[in-house]
C-alpha positions as CSV (number, residue, x, y, z in Angstrom):
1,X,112.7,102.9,83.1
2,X,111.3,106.0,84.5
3,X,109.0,105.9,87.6
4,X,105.5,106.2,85.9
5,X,102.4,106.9,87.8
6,X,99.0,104.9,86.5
7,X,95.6,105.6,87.5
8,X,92.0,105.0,86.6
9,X,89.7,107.7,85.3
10,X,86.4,106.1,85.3
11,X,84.9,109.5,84.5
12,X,85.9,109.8,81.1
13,X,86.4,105.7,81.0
14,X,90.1,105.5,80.6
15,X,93.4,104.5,82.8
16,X,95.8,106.9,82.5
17,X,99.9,107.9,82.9
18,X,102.3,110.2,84.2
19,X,105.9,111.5,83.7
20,X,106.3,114.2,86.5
21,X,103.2,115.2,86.7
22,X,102.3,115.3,82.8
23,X,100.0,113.1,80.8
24,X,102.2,110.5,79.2
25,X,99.5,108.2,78.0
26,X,96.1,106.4,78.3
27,X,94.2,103.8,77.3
28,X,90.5,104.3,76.5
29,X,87.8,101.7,77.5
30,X,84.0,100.9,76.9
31,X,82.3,98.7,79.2
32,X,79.3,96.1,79.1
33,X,78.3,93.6,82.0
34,X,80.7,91.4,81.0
35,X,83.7,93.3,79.3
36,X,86.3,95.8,79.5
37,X,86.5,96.8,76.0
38,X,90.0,98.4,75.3
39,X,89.4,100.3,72.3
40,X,92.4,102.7,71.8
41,X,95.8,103.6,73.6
42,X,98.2,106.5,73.3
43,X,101.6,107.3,74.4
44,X,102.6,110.8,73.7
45,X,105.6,110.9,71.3
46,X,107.5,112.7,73.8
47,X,107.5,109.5,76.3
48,X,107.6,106.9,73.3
49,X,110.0,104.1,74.3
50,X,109.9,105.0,78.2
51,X,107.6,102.2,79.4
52,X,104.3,104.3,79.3
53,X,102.3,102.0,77.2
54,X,103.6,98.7,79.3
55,X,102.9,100.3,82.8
56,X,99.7,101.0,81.5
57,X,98.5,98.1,80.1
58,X,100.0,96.3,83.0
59,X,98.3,98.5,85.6
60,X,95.5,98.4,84.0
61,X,94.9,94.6,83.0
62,X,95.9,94.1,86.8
63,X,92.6,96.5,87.6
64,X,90.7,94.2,85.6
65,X,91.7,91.0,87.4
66,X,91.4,93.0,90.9
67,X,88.0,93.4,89.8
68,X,87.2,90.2,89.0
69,X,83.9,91.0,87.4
70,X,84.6,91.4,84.1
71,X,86.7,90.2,80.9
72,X,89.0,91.7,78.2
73,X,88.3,92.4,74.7
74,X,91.3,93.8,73.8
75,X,90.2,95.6,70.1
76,X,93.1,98.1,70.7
77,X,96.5,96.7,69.1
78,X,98.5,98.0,71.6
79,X,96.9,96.0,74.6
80,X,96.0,92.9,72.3
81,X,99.8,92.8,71.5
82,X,100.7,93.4,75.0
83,X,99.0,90.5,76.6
84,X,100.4,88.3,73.3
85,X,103.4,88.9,75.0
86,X,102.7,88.4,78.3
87,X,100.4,85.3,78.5
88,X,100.1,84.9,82.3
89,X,97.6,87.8,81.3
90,X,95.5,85.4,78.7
91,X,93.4,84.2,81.2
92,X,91.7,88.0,81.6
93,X,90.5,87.7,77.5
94,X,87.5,87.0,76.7
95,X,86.6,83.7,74.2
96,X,85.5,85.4,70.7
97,X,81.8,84.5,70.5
98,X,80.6,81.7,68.4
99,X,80.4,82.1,64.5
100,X,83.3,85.2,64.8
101,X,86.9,85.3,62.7
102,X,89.4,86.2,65.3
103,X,92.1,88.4,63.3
Protein backbone atom coordinates (compact mmCIF):
# COMPACT_ATOMS: atom_id res chain seq x y z
CA UNK A 1 0.00 0.00 0.00
CA UNK A 2 1.25 3.39 -0.72
CA UNK A 3 1.95 5.93 2.09
CA UNK A 4 -1.30 8.06 2.00
CA UNK A 5 -1.59 11.34 3.80
CA UNK A 6 -5.27 12.07 5.40
CA UNK A 7 -6.42 15.19 6.77
CA UNK A 8 -9.45 17.14 7.84
CA UNK A 9 -10.83 20.09 5.90
CA UNK A 10 -13.42 21.45 8.15
CA UNK A 11 -13.73 24.48 5.81
CA UNK A 12 -15.37 22.98 3.08
CA UNK A 13 -16.59 19.96 5.62
CA UNK A 14 -14.70 17.02 4.29
CA UNK A 15 -11.41 14.69 5.30
CA UNK A 16 -9.29 14.43 2.59
CA UNK A 17 -6.17 12.20 0.83
CA UNK A 18 -2.98 12.36 -0.72
CA UNK A 19 -0.66 10.45 -3.26
CA UNK A 20 2.44 12.70 -3.41
CA UNK A 21 1.04 15.62 -2.93
CA UNK A 22 -2.18 15.17 -5.12
CA UNK A 23 -5.75 14.79 -4.14
CA UNK A 24 -6.54 11.12 -4.12
CA UNK A 25 -9.80 11.29 -2.37
CA UNK A 26 -12.33 12.59 0.15
CA UNK A 27 -15.16 12.06 2.01
CA UNK A 28 -17.81 14.79 2.37
CA UNK A 29 -19.65 15.32 5.72
CA UNK A 30 -22.64 17.37 7.15
CA UNK A 31 -22.86 17.92 10.74
CA UNK A 32 -25.72 18.45 13.47
CA UNK A 33 -25.10 18.39 17.45
CA UNK A 34 -25.13 15.00 17.53
CA UNK A 35 -23.85 13.59 14.06
CA UNK A 36 -21.18 13.32 11.57
CA UNK A 37 -23.26 12.74 8.61
CA UNK A 38 -21.04 11.08 5.84
CA UNK A 39 -22.79 11.81 2.79
CA UNK A 40 -20.52 11.05 -0.21
CA UNK A 41 -16.80 9.65 -0.78
CA UNK A 42 -14.56 9.72 -3.77
CA UNK A 43 -11.38 8.09 -4.80
CA UNK A 44 -10.05 9.36 -8.05
CA UNK A 45 -9.85 6.59 -10.60
CA UNK A 46 -6.29 7.11 -10.94
CA UNK A 47 -5.67 5.90 -7.11
CA UNK A 48 -8.65 3.27 -7.27
CA UNK A 49 -7.45 0.03 -5.50
CA UNK A 50 -4.47 1.84 -3.62
CA UNK A 51 -6.00 2.15 -0.09
CA UNK A 52 -7.30 5.78 -0.51
CA UNK A 53 -10.92 5.09 0.42
CA UNK A 54 -9.78 2.74 3.66
CA UNK A 55 -7.19 5.24 4.96
CA UNK A 56 -9.78 7.57 4.69
CA UNK A 57 -12.54 6.19 6.26
CA UNK A 58 -10.27 4.90 8.86
CA UNK A 59 -8.61 8.26 9.59
CA UNK A 60 -11.47 9.75 9.52
CA UNK A 61 -13.92 7.49 11.78
CA UNK A 62 -10.78 7.57 14.11
CA UNK A 63 -11.38 11.73 14.13
CA UNK A 64 -14.81 11.06 15.08
CA UNK A 65 -14.04 8.79 18.14
CA UNK A 66 -11.04 11.35 19.05
CA UNK A 67 -13.79 13.68 19.23
CA UNK A 68 -15.90 12.03 21.22
CA UNK A 69 -18.85 14.38 20.76
CA UNK A 70 -20.57 13.21 18.13
CA UNK A 71 -21.96 9.93 16.21
CA UNK A 72 -21.91 8.39 12.69
CA UNK A 73 -24.62 8.33 10.17
CA UNK A 74 -22.94 6.77 7.63
CA UNK A 75 -25.59 7.57 4.40
CA UNK A 76 -22.41 7.28 2.03
CA UNK A 77 -22.03 3.42 0.85
CA UNK A 78 -18.58 3.54 0.87
CA UNK A 79 -18.16 4.44 4.74
CA UNK A 80 -21.43 2.35 5.66
CA UNK A 81 -19.72 -0.62 3.92
CA UNK A 82 -16.52 0.18 5.47
CA UNK A 83 -17.39 0.05 9.09
CA UNK A 84 -19.64 -3.34 8.03
CA UNK A 85 -16.42 -4.59 7.63
CA UNK A 86 -14.72 -3.38 10.34
CA UNK A 87 -17.08 -3.68 13.45
CA UNK A 88 -14.65 -2.54 16.21
CA UNK A 89 -15.92 0.73 14.42
CA UNK A 90 -19.88 -0.01 15.12
CA UNK A 91 -19.80 1.47 18.23
CA UNK A 92 -19.19 5.17 16.49
CA UNK A 93 -22.99 4.62 14.46
CA UNK A 94 -25.59 6.07 15.46
CA UNK A 95 -29.11 3.90 16.42
CA UNK A 96 -31.61 4.69 13.38
CA UNK A 97 -34.40 6.69 15.16
CA UNK A 98 -37.52 5.20 16.12
CA UNK A 99 -40.32 4.39 13.39
CA UNK A 100 -37.21 4.33 10.49
CA UNK A 101 -36.52 1.24 7.86
CA UNK A 102 -32.78 0.80 8.11
CA UNK A 103 -31.77 -0.35 4.39
Amino acid sequence: MTDVATSHNPEVSRYEARLDGELAGFAEYELTDQLVIFTHTQVEDAYEGRGVGSALARFALDDVRASGTRKVLPLCPFIKGWIEKHPDYADLVADPPSGTKQS
